[in-house]
N, C-alpha and C positions, 0 to 999 in steps of 0.2 A: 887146838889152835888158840893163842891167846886172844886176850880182847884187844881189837881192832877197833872197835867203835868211838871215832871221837867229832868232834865237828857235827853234829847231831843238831837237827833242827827237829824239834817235837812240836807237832801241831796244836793250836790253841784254841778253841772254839770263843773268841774275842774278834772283838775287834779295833785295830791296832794303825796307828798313825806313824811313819818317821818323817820326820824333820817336819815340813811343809804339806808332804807328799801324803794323801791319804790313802788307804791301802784300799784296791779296788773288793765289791762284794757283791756278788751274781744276786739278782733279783727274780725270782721264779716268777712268770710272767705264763696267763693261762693260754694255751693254745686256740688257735683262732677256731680249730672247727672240732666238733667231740663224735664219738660212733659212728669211728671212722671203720668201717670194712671193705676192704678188697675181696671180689670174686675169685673163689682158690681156683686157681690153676690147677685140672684138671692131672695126675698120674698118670704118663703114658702106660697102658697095658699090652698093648702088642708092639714087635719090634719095630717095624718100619717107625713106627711114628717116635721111636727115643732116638731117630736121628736128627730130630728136627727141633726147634726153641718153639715154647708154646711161654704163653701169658698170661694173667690175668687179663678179663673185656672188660671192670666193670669196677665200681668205687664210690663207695657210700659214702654219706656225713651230712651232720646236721652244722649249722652254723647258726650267723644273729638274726638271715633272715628265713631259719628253716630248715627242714631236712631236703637232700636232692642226691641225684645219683648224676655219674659223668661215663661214658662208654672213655674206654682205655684200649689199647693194644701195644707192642712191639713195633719199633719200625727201626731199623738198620740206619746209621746214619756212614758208615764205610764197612769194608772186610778186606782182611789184611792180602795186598796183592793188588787191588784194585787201584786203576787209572786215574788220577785225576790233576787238572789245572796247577798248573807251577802257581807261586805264589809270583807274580809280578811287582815287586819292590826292588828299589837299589839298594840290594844288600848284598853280602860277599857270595853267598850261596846263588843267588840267579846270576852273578856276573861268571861264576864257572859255568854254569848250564848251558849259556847263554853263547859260550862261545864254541857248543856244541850242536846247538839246535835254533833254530828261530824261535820268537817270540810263539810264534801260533799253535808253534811242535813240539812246545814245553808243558812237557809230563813228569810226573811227580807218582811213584808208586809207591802206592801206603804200606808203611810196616818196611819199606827195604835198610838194610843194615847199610851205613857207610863208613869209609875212614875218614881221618880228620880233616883229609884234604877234598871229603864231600864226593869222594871215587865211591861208586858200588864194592858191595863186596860179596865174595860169591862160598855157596856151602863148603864145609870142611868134612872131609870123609874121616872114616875110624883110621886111615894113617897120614892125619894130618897135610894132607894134599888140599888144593884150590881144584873144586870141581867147576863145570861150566854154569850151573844152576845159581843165578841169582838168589843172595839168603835174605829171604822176607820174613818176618817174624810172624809165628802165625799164634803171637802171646804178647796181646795187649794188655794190658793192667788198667790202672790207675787214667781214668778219662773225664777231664773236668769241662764243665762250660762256662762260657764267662760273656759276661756282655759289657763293651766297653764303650762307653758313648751308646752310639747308635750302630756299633757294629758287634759280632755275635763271632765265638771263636770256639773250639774244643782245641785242648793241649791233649794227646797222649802218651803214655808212656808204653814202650814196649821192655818186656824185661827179659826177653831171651830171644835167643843165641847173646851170646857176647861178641861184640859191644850192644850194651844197650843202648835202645834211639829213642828220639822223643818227637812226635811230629805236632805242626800248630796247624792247623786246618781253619779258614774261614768259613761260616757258616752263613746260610740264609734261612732266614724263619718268614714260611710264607701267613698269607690274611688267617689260615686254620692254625697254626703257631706248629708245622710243620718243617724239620729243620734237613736241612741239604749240604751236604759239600760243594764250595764254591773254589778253595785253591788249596794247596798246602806247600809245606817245607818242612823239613829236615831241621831241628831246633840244634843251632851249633855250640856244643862243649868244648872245642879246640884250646879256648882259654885255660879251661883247667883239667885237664888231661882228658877228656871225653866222659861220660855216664857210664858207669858202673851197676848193671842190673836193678835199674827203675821198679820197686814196684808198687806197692799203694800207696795214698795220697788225700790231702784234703784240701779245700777253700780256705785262704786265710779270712778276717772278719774283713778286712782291707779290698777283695777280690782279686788276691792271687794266687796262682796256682804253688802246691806243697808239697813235694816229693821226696824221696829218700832213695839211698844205695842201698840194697841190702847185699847180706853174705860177702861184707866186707874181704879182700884177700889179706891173710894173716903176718903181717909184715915180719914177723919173728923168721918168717922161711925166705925172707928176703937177705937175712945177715949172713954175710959169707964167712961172719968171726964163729957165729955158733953154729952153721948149716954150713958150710964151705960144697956139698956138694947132692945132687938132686939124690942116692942110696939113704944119705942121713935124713933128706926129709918125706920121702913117700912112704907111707903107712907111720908115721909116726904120732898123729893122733891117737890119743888115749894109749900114750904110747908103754909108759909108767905100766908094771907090774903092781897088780894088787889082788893077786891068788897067791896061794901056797906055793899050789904045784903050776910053774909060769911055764908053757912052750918055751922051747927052745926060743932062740931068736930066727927070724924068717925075714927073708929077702923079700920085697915088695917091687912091682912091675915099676922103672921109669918112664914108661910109656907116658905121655903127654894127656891120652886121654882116659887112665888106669890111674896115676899119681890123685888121689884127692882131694891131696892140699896144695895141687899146684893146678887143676885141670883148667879152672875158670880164667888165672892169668895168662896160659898158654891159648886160651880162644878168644884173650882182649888182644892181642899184643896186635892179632893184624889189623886194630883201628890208626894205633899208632905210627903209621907207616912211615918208613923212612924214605934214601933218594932212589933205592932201589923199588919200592913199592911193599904192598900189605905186607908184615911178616908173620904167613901163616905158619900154625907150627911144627912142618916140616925143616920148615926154614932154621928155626929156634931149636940152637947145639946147649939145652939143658940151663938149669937155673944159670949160670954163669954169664948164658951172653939174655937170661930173660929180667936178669936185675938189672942188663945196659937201658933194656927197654921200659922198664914199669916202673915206676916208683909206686909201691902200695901206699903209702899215706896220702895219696891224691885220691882215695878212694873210700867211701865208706860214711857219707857224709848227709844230711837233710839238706833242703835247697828250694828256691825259689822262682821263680817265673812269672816277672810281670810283664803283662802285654799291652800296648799301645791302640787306639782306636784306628790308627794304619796300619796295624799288623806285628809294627816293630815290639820290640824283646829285648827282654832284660834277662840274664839266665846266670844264679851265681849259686854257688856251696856255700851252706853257714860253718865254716869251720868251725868257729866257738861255742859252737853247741855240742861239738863231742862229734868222736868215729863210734860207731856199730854195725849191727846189721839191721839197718832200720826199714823195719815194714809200716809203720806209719807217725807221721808228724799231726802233734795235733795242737793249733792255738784256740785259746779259749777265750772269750769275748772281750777284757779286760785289755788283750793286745800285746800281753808280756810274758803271759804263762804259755808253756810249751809243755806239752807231754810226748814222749818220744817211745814208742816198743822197739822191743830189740827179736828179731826173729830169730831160731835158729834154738841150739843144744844150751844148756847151761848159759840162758841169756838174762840181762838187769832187765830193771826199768830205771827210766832218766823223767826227772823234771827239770825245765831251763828256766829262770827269770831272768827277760832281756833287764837292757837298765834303760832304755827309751823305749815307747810305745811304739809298735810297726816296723821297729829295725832288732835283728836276730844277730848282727855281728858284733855285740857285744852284750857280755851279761855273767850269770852265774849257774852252773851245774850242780846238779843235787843227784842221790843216787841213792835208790832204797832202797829199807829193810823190813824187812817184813816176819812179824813176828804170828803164828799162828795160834789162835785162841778157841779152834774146835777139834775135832780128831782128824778131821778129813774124810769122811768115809764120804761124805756126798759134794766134794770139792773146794773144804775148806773155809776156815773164818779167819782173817790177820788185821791186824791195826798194824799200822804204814807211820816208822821215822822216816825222815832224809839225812842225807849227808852230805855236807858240802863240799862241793870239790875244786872250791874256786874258780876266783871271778878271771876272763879273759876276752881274749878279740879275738876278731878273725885276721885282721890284719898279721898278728905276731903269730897267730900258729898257723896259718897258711904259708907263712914265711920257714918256718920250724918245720914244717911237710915236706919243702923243697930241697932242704940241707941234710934234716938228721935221721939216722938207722935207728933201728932196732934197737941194737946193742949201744947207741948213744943214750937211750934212755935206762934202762934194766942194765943189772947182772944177772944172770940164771945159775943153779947149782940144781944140781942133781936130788931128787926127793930118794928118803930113804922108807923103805916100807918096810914097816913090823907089824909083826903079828901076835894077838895074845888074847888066849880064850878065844881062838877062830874067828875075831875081829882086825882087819886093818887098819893099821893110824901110821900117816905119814910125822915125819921125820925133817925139818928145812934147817939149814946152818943156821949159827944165831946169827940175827939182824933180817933173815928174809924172811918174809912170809909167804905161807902156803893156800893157792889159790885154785881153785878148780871151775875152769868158763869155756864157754865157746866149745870148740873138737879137741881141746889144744887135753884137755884131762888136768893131771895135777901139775902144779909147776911149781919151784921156789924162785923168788922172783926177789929181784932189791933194789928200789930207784935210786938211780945215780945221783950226785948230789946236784941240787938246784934246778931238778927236771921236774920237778911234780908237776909245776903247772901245764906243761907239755905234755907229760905221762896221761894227765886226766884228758887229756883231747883226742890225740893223737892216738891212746889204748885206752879208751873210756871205762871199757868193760873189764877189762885186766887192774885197772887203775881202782874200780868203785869195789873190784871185790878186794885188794888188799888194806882198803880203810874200811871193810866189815859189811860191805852192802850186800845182799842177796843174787845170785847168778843160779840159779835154778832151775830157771822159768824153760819148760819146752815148747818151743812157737806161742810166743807173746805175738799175739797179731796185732788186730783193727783196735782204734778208738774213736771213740765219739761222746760226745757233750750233750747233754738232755736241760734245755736251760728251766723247764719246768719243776724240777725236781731239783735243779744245783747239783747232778751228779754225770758221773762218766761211768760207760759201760766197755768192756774190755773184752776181745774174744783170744780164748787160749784153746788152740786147734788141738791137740792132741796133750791129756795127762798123765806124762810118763815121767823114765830116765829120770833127773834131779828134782822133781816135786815128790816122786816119791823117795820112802823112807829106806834107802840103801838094797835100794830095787830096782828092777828094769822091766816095764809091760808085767810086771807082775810077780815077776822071778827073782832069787834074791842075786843081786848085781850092786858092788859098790864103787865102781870107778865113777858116777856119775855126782858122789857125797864128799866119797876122801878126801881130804886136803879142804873143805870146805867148811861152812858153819850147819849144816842142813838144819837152815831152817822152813822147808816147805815139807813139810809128813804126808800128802797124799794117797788116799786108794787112785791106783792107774785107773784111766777112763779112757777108751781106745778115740771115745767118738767127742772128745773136746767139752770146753765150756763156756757158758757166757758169763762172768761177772760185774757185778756194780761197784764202781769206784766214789765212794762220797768224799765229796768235797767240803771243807770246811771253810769260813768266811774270808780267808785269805788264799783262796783258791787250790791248796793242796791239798791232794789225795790222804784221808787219813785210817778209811777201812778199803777193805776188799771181800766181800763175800757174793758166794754163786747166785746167780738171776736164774739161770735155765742150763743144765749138763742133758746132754744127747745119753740115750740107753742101749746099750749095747747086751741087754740079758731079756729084751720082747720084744718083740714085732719086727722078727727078723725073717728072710729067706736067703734062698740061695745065691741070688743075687748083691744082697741088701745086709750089711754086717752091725746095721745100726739100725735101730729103729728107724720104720720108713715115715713113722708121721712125729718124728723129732728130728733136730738137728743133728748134724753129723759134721765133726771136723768144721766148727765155727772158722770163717778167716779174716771177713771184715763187716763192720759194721755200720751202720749208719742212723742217724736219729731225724725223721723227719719235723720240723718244729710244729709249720704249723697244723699238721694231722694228727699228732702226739704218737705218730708210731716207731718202732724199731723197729731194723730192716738187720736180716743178719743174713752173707753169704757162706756159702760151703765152699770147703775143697776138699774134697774126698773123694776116696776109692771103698769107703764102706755105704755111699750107694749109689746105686747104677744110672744115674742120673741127677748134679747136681742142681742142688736150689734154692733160688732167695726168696726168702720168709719176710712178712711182715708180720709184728707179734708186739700185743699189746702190754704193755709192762705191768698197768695194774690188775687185769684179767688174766692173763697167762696164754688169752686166744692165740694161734699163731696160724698162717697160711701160705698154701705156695702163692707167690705172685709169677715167679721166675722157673722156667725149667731149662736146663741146658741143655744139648744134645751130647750124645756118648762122648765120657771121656775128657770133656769140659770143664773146666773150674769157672764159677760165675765169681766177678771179678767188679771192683768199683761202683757198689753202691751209693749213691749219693742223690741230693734233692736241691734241683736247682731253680731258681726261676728269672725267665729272661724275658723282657718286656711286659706281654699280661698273660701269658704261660709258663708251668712250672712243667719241671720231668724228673723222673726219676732213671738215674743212669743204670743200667745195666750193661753188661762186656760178657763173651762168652769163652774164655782163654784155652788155647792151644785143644781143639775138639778134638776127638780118638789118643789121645795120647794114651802111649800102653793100651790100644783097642784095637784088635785086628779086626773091626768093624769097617774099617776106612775104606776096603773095598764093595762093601756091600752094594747090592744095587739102589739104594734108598738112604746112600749116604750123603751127607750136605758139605761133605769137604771139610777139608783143617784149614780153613781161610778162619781167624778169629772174628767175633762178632761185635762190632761197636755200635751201642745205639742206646736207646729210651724209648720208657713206659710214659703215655701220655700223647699228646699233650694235656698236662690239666688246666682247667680255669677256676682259680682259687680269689 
């Protein structure tokens, strides 16, 4: 593949002034309290009790006037299903309730799915039917707190079933800085086509809440010029031949919830309801009448949420910061820099620099490369260029989402795969280049004329790997900012597929390199890693090497595929400032019970604070503080999934768990 690499911004360890404007430089500043320990949370050893969340009680540290300890526990602050108080404002959402129910008989249940017209919506069976069962999500995400004025709010995000919801909950913090649900609502997307699978999240430095779409739907299968019909797009990921000896070709199920690059649009469409009502998709006669309904470029986006001391809400997409599948948005104290993970198969990573402090709807995109400088065997050493991929608004490519295809941006041609000496090397017409991202595999690709800057928003990730940037990455998770050190730590859940070097889990497999530059060489690591991201005086990322990789070769059972007193399958992370600790959550099925860690960066100590019950993924770490109490957030998402534990007699339900460790007084 030729060199690609241009527009290249190479990090300077200076520091640098334009015009008037001095360029901002993190100040490591010592945290306020040192030998900090949390009481480890105890390993359930008999069944009944891994049905249930257990805590850390207990939390050391010395500070300016001493050392002292504080008891801790767990306390629920909702679970998904559960009753509670309409939010009583005049807003659009209580004026439909309203003309349902009286004032005093307006209820509000957490976690339920609506359409845009703020109708309930009810489960979808395997043949795409509307059953009688209200679809409550029993998979909250991303749960921030926020104190505005003198009032006290949690935003959460729910990121499954499709459509994803977001619910804003008023809070009360009683005289023990005990926090309660007081009303909630249904956070309304109707403006820009609804929420697209919510899932982590952060504070901005501003106190707004910071979300993301992930597992963007892949607008290429929206073109009826290259796709005309649902035979040509299901199983067509990785679709490209790169063995010798290729299977015949084979027909793939159009089934709605069999197709896997269409399954997720066909379970949004019934937010979008039309005069007839939801259209579930039974309703929905194949991609034909599901492009009437979706536009995917309305999809796929980071996003914001500010809230009012009344309640009221601000709720908008940063178009100009790029589409992906973003599991977490991260701004950094300066107020311009943005780092963005992209989750999923062969995914980037993005840096944004707004062009005004606090506002994201305009600015410039970068997209990296990463060059590695160890072997890999224990997760890898790279120094980190960018690439710019120009500056834009949101106004002009939100406008650009609502007009243009697919195929208004790209040509596609057919890759050619050769073989020579028992290696494959793709083949792209002259003028395309050959790109390997996302499910999509290899593709030749060639922007139309005068689209790039649309290409780079609107297929961020298709756009960064054909000017040369790195798409690799498998589950690029959580970020977070350490301001004592001036660096960022990054959790990548599983090290497989394209970090390794024309392999898969281990095996030699090359559809996940072809067509690409491989530059990540990795030994596969079943059980994830955590890496440090240093920053340099102008706030970008200029290395990347491993902090802590889970063991998957000791301390293993039958149970347990990863070591039980290491990490397993990192997802998000969080950095406490003033305790000086890292907080890192799992999701994983290599062990029987997931957990969030506190772990100290310059000792290596690490402990459970957090256990879930079966089958859980512990979900939105974060450290908050509201009045003269801080918390640390914990969620306990979709419990028994894949566990035929759910009927045990000592089961706690698949109602998800939203709450916090604490309260502390700091």
């Amino acid at each position: 593949m030729r060199n690609r690499l241009r527009n290249v911004l190479i990090a300077v360890f200076v520091v640098v002034s334009v015009g008037a404007v001095a360029v901002a430089v993190a100040v490591a500043a010592e945290p306020k309290y040192s030998h900090v320990k949390f009481a480890p949370a105890s390993l359930p050893s008999l069944h009944p009790a891994k049905h249930h969340l257990r805590s850390t009680k207990e939390v050391s540290m010395c500070g300016p006037e001493g050392c002292f300890s504080q008891p801790l526990d767990y306390h629920v602050i909702l679970r998904s299903g559960e009753g509670v108080q309409c939010s009583k404002r005049s807003n659009r959402s209580i004026e439909v309730r309203s003309r349902r129910h009286s004032e005093e008989q307006c209820e509000e249940i957490f976690g339920l799915t609506k359409d845009q017209n703020e109708q309930p919506l009810f489960y979808t069976n395997a043949e795409g039917t509307k059953s009688s069962n209200y679809d409550v999500s029993d998979n909250p995400d991303f749960s921030s707190l926020l104190q505005v004025g003198s009032s006290f709010f949690s935003l959460v995000q729910f990121e499954y079933p499709r459509p994803g919801v977001m619910y804003l909950t008023r809070l009360h913090q009683d005289e023990q800085g005990q926090l309660s649900p007081v009303s909630s609502e249904m956070v309304d997307w109707s403006h820009q086509g609804g929420l697209w699978i919510p899932c982590a999240g952060s504070l901005s430095p501003w106190n707004t809440h910071i979300g993301g779409e992930e597992y963007e739907p892949d607008a290429k299968y929206f073109s009826a010029l290259y796709y005309p019909n649902d035979t040509m797009i299901c199983g067509s990921s990785f679709g490209v031949c790169t063995s010798i000896e290729c299977a015949e070709d084979t027909i793939s199920s159009t089934m709605w919830n069999q197709c896997s690059e269409l399954t997720n649009a066909y379970s949004f469409a019934k937010y979008l309801a039309g005069s007839n009502g939801p259209q579930y998709p039974e309703h929905v006669d194949g991609i034909e009448e599901l492009r009437e309904i979706i536009n995917p470029y309305d999809y796929g986006y980071a996003f914001e949420v500010a809230v009012g001391e009344d309640g009221s809400y601000n709720a908008n997409k940063w178009y100009a910061v790029g589409r992906r599948s973003n599991e977490l948005a991260y701004i950094l104290p300066d107020e311009r820099t943005m780092y963005l993970s992209d989750d999923g198969t062969n995914v980037v990573f993005h840096m944004f620099i707004a062009d005004e402090p606090k506002d994201f709807s305009s600015g410039t995109l970068y997209a990296a490369k990463f060059n590695q400088e160890t072997d890999g065997s224990k997760g890898g050493t790279f120094g980190i260029e960018w690439i710019d991929l120009g500056r834009a608004t949101s106004e002009e490519i939100e406008e650009a989402a609502k007009t243009l295809k697919f195929h208004d941006l790209f040509e596609i041609a057919k890759p050619e795969v050769h073989f020579s000496e028992g290696k494959a090397r793709v083949r792209c017409p002259e003028q395309f280049d050959s790109v390997n991202q996302g499910t999509a595999g290899v593709e030749c690709l060639k922007v139309k004329e005068g689209m790039d800057l649309v290409a780079s928003r609107l297929e961020s990730r298709r756009y960064s790997a054909m000017k040369g940037a790195t798409t690799e990455f498998t589950k690029l998770e959580g970020l977070t900012y350490d301001p004592h050190r001036n660096q960022m730590y990054a959790a990548v859940s599983d090290i497989k597929n394209g970090m390794e070097d024309n392999m898969s889990a281990g095996s030699p497999e090359v559809k996940y390199d072809i067509g690409g530059d491989n530059d990540i060489r990795v030994k596969y690591n079943k059980c994830g890693c955590v890496y440090t991201l240093k920053l340099d005086e102008d706030n970008h990322v200029t290395k990347m090497a491993p902090l802590l990789c889970g063991d998957s070769e000791s301390g293993l059972d039958d149970k347990n595929y990863c070591n039980i007193n290491s990490v397993s399958n990192p997802d998000n992370v969080a950095f406490l400032d003033d305790l000086d600790t890292l907080l890192i959550a799992e999701d994983t099925r290599n062990h029987e019970n997931n957990v969030l860690w506190s772990y100290n960066v310059d000792t290596g100590e690490k402990d459970r604070i957090f256990i879930a019950p079966l089958g859980a993924e512990v979900t939105s770490p974060y450290f908050y503080r509201l009045g003269n109490y801080s918390y640390i957030m914990a969620v306990a998402q979709h419990p028994y999934e894949h566990n035929h534990w759910l009927f045990d007699t000592s089961s706690s339900g698949k109602a998800g768990h939203v709450g916090y460790i604490g309260p502390i007084q700091l």
